[in-house]
PyMOL CGO cylinders between C-alpha atoms (Angstrom):
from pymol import cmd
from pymol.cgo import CYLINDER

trace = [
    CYLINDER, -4.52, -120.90, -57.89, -4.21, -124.78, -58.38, 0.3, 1, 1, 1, 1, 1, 1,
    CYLINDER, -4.21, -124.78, -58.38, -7.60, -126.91, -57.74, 0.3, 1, 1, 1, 1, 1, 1,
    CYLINDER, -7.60, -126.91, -57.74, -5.38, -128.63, -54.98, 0.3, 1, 1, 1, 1, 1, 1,
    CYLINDER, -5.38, -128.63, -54.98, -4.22, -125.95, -53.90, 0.3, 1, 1, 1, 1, 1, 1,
    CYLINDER, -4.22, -125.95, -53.90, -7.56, -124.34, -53.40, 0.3, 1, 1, 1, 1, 1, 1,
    CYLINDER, -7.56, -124.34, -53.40, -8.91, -127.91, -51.75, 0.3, 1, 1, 1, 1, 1, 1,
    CYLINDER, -8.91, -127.91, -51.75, -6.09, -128.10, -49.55, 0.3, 1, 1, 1, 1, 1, 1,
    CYLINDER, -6.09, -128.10, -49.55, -7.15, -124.31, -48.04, 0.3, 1, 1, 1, 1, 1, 1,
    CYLINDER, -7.15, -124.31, -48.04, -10.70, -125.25, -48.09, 0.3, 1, 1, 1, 1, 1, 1,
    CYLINDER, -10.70, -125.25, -48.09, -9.69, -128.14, -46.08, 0.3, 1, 1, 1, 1, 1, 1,
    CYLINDER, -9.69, -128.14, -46.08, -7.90, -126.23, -43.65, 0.3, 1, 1, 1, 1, 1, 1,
    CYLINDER, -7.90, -126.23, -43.65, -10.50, -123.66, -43.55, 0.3, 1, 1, 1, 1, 1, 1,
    CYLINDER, -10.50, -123.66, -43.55, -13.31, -126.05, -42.89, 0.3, 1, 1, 1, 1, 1, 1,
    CYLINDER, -13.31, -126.05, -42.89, -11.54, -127.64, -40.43, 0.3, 1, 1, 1, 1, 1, 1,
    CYLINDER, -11.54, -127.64, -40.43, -10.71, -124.39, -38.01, 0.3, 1, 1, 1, 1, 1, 1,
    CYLINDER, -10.71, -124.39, -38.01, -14.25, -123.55, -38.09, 0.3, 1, 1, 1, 1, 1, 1,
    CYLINDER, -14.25, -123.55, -38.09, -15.32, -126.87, -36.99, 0.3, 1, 1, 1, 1, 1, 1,
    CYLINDER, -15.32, -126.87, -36.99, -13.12, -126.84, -33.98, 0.3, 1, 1, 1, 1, 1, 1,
    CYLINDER, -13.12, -126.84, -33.98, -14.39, -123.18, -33.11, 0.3, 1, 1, 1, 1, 1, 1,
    CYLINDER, -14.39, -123.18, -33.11, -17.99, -124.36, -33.55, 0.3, 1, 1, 1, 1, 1, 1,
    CYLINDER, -17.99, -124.36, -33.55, -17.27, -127.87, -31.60, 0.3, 1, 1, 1, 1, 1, 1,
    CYLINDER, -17.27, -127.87, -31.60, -14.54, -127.61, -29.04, 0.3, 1, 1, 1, 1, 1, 1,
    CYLINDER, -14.54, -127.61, -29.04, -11.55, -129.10, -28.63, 0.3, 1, 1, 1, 1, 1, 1,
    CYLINDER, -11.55, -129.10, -28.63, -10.70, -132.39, -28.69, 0.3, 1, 1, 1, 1, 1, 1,
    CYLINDER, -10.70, -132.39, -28.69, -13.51, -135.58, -28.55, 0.3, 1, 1, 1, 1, 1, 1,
    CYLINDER, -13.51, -135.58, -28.55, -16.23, -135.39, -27.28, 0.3, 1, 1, 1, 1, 1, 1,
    CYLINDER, -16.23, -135.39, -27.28, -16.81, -136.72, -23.33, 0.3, 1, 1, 1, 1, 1, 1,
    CYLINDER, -16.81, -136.72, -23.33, -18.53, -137.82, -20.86, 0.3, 1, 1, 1, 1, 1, 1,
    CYLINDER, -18.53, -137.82, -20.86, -18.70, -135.47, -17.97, 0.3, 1, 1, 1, 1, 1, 1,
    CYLINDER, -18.70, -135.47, -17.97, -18.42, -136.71, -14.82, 0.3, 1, 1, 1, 1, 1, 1,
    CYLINDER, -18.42, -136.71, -14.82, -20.01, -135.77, -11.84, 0.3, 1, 1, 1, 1, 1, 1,
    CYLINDER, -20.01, -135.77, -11.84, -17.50, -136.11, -9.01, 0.3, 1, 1, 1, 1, 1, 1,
    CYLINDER, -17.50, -136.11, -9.01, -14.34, -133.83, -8.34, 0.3, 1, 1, 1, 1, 1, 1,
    CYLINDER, -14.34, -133.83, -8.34, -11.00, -135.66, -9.54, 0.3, 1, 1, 1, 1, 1, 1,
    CYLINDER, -11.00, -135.66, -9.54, -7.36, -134.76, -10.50, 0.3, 1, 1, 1, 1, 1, 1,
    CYLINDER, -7.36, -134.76, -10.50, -6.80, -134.94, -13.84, 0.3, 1, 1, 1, 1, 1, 1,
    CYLINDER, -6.80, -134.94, -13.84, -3.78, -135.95, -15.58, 0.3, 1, 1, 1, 1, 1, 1,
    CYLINDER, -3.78, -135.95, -15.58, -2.92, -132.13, -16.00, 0.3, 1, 1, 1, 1, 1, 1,
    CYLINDER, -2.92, -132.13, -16.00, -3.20, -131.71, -11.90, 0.3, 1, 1, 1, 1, 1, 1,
    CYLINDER, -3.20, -131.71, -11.90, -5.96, -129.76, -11.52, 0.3, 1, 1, 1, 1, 1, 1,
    CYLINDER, -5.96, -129.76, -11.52, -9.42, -130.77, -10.03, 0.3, 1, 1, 1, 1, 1, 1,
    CYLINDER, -9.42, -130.77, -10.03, -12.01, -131.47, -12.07, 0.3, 1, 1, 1, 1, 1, 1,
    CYLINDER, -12.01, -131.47, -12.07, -15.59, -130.57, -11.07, 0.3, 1, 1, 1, 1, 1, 1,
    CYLINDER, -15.59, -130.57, -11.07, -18.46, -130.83, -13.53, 0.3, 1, 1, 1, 1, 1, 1,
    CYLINDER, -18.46, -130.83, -13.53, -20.44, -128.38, -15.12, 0.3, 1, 1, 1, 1, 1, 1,
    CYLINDER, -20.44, -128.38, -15.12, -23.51, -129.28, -12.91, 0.3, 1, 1, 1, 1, 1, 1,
    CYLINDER, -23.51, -129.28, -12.91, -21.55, -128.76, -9.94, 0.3, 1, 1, 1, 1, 1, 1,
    CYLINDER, -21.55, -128.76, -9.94, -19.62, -125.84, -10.57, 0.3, 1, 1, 1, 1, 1, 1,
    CYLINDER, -19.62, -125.84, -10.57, -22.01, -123.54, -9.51, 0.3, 1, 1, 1, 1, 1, 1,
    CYLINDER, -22.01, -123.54, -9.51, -22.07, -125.05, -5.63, 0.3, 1, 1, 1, 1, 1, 1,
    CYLINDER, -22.07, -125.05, -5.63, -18.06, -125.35, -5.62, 0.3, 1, 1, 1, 1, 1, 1,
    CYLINDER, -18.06, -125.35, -5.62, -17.80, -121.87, -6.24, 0.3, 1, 1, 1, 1, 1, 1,
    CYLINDER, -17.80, -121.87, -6.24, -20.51, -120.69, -4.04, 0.3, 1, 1, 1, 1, 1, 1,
    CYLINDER, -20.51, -120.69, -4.04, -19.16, -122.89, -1.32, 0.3, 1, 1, 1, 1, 1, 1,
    CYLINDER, -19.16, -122.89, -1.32, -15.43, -121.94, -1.64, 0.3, 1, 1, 1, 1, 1, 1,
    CYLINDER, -15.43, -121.94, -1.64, -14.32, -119.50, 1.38, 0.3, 1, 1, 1, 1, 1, 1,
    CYLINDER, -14.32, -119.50, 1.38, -11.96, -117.64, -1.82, 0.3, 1, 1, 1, 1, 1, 1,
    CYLINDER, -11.96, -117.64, -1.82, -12.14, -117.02, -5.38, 0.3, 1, 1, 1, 1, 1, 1,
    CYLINDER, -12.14, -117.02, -5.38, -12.56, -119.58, -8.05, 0.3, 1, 1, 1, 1, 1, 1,
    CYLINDER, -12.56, -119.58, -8.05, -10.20, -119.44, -11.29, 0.3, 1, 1, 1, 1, 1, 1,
    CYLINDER, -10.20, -119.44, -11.29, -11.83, -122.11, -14.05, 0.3, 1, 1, 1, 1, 1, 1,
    CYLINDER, -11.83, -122.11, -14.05, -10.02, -123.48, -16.64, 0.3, 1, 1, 1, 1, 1, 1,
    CYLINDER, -10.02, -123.48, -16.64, -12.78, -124.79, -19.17, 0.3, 1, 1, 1, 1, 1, 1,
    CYLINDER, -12.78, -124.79, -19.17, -10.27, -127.08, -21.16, 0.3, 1, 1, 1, 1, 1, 1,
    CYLINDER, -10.27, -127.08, -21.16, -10.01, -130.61, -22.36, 0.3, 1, 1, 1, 1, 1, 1,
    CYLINDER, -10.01, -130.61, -22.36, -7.68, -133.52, -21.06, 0.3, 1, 1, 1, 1, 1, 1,
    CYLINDER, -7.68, -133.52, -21.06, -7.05, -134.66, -24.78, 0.3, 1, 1, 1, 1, 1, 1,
    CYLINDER, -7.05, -134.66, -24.78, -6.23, -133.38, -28.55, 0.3, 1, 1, 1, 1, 1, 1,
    CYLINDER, -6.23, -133.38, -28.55, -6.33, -130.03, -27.72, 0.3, 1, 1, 1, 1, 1, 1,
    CYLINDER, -6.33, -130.03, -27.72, -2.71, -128.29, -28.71, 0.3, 1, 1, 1, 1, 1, 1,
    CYLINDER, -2.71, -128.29, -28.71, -3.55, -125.18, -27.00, 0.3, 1, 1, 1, 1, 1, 1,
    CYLINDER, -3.55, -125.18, -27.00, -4.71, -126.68, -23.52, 0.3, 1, 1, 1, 1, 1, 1,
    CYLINDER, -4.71, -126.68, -23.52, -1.68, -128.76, -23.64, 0.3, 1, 1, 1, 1, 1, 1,
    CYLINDER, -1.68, -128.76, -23.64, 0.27, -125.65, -24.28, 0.3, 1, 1, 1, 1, 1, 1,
    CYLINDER, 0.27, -125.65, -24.28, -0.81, -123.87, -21.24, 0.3, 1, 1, 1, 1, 1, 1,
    CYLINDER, -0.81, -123.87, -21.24, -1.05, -127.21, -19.13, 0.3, 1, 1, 1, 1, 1, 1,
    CYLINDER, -1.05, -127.21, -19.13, 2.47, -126.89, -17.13, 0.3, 1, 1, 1, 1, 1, 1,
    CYLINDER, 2.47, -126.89, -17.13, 1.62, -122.75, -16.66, 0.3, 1, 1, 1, 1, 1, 1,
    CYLINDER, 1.62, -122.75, -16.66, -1.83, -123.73, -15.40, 0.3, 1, 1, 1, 1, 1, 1,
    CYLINDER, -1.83, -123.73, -15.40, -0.33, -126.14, -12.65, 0.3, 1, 1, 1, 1, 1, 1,
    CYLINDER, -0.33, -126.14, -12.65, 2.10, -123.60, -11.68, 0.3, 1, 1, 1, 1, 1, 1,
    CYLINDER, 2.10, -123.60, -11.68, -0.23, -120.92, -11.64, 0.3, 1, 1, 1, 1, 1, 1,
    CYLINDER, -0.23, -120.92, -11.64, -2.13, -122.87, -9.13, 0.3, 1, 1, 1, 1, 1, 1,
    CYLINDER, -2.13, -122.87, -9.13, 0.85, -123.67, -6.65, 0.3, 1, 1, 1, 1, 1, 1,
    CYLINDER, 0.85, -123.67, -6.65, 1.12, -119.73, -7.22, 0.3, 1, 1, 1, 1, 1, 1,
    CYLINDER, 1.12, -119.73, -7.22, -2.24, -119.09, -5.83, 0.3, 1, 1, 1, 1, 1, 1,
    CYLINDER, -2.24, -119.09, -5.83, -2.72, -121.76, -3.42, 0.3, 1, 1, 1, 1, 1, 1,
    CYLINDER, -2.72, -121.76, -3.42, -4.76, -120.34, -0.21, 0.3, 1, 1, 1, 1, 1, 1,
    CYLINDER, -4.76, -120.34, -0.21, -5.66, -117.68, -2.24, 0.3, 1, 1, 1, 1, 1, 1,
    CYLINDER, -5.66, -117.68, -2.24, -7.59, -118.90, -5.38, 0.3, 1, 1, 1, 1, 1, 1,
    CYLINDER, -7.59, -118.90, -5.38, -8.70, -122.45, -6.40, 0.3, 1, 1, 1, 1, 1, 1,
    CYLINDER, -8.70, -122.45, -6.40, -7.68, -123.50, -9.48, 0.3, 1, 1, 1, 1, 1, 1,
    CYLINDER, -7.68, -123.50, -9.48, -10.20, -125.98, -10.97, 0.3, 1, 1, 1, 1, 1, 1,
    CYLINDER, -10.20, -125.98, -10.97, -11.08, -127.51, -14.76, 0.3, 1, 1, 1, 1, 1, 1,
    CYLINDER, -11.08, -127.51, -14.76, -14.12, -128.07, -16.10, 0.3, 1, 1, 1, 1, 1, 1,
    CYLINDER, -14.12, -128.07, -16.10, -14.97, -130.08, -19.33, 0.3, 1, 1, 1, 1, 1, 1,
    CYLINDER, -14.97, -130.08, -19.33, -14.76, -127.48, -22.61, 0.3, 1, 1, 1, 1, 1, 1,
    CYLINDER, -14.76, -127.48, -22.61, -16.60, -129.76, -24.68, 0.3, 1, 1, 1, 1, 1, 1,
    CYLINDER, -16.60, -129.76, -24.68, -19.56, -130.67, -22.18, 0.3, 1, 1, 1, 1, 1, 1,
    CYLINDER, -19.56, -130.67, -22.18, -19.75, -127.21, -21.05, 0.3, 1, 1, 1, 1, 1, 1,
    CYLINDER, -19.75, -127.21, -21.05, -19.82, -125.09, -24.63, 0.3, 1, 1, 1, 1, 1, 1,
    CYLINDER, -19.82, -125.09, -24.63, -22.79, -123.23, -24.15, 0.3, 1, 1, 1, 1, 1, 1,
    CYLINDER, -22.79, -123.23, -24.15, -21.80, -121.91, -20.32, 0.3, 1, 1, 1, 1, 1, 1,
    CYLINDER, -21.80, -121.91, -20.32, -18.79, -121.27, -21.46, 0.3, 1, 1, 1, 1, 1, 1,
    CYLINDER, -18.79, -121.27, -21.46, -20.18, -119.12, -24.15, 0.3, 1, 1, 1, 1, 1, 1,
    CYLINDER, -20.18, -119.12, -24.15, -22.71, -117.67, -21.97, 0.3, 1, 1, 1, 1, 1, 1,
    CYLINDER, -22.71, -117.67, -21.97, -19.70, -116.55, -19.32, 0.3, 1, 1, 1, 1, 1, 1,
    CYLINDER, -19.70, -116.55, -19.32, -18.02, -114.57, -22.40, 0.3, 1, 1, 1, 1, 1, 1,
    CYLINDER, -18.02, -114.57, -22.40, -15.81, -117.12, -23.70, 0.3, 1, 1, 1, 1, 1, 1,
    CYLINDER, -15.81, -117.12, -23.70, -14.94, -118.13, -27.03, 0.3, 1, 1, 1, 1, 1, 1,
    CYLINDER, -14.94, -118.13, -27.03, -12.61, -121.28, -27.32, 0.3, 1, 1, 1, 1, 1, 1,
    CYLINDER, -12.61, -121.28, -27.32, -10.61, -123.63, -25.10, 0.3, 1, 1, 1, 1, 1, 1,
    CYLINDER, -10.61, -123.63, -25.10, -9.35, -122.96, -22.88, 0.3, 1, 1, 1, 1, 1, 1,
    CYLINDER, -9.35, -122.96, -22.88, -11.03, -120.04, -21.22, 0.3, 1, 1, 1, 1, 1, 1,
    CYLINDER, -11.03, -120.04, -21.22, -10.23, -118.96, -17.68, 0.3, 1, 1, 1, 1, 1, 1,
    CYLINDER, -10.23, -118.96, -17.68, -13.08, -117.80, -15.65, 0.3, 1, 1, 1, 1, 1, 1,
    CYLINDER, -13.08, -117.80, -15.65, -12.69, -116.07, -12.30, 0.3, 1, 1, 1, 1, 1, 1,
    CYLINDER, -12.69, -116.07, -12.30, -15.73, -116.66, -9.89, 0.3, 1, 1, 1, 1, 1, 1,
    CYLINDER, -15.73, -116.66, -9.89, -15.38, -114.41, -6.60, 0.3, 1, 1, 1, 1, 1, 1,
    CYLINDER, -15.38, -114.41, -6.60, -18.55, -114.88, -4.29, 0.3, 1, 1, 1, 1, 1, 1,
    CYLINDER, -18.55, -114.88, -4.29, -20.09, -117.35, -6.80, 0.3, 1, 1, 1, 1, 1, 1,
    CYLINDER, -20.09, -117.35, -6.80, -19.96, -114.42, -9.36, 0.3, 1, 1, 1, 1, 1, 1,
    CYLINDER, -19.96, -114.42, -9.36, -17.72, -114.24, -12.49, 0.3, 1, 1, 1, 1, 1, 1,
    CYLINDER, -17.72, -114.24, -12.49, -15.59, -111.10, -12.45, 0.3, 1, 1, 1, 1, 1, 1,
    CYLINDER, -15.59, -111.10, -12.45, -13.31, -111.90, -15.46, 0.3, 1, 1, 1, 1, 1, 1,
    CYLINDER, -13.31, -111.90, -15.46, -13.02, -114.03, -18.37, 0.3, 1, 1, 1, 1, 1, 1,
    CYLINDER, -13.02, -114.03, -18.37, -10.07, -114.61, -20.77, 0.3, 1, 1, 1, 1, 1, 1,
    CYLINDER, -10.07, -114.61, -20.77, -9.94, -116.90, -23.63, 0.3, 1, 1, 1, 1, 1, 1,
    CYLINDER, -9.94, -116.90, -23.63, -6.88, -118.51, -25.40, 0.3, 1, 1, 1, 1, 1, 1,
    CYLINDER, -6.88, -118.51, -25.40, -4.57, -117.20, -26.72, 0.3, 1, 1, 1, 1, 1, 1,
    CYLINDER, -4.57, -117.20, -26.72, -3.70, -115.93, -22.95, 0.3, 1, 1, 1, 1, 1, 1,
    CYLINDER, -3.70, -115.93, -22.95, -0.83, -115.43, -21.21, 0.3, 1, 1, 1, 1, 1, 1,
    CYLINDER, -0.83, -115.43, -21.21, -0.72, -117.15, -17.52, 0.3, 1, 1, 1, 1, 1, 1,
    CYLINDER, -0.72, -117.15, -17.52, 1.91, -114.61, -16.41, 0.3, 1, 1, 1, 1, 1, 1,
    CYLINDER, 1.91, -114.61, -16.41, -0.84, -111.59, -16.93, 0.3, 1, 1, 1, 1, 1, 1,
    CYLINDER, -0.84, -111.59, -16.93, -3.81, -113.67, -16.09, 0.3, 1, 1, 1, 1, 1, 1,
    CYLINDER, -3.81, -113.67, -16.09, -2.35, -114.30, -12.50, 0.3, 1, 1, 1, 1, 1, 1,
    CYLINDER, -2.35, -114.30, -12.50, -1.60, -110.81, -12.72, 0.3, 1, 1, 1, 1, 1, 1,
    CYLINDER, -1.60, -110.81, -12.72, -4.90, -109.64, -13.01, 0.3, 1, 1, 1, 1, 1, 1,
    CYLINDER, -4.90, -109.64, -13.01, -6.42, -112.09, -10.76, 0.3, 1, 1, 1, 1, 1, 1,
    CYLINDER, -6.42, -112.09, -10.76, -3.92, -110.59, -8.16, 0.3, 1, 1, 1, 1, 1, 1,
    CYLINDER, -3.92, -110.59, -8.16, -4.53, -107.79, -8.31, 0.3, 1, 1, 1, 1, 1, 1,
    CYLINDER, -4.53, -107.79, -8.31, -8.21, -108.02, -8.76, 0.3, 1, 1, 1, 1, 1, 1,
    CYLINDER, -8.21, -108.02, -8.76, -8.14, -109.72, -5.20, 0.3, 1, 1, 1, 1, 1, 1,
    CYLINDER, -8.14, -109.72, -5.20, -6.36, -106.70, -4.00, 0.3, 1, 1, 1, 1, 1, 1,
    CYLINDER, -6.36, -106.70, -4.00, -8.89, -104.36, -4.94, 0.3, 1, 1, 1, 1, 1, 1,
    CYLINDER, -8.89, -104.36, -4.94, -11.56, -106.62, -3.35, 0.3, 1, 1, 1, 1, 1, 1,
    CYLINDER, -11.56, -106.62, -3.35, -9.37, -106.10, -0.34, 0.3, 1, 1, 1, 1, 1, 1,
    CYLINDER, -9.37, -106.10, -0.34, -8.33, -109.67, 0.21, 0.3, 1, 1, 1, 1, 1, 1,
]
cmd.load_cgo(trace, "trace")
């Protein structure tokens, strides 16, 4: 192996495991009111997300994802939106900051953005991290829901 060869891996090595250990993206400021983003979802901070989904009358799917430099969250962004017209009346779709919120989002079982939490009752019952399909995640929120007897 050529020494730029080898640098050139290193470099691309280096940099994967600096966006698993940091998040996605830059880093933010969170705010602390609800919003639509530009990806159409609201946007509640990490500080508030545990009263919006202990006040919401149905289950809460979370997208912990960023707004910017993040291929993967722009990859899922039109399925996400969909997914929420999908579920509307049945489960709010939210986002909350990935990069403000690493260390809930570790604690709730997830590993990089975005990861989809599931709150029912204020509770988490599932977690799925990217790569995910949106097709089997609404899936298994569905029908999740139907065994809750909703």
């Amino acid at each position: 192996m050529h020494h730029s060869d080898f640098t050139a891996m290193s470099l691309a090595l280096l940099t994967c495991l600096l966006a698993m250990i940091l998040g996605c993206g830059t880093g933010s400021q969170e705010s602390t009111t609800e919003f639509v983003n530009e990806v159409g979802l609201p946007t509640v901070s990490g500080r508030e997300l545990e009263r919006f989904v202990q006040a919401s009358q149905v289950p809460v799917l979370v997208e912990f994802g960023v707004d910017f430099n993040c291929p993967r969250c722009a990859q899922t962004k039109s399925d996400v939106v969909r997914l929420r017209e999908s579920l509307e009346g049945k489960v709010d779709v939210i986002r909350v900051d990935f990069n403000a919120n690493a260390q809930m989002v570790a604690k709730l079982g997830g590993t990089i953005c975005p990861t989809y939490v599931l709150f029912d009752h204020g509770q988490p019952v599932l977690t799925r991290s990217f790569p995910v399909s949106i097709d089997l995640l609404e899936g298994e929120i569905l029908r999740l829901e139907g065994d809750s007897g909703k």
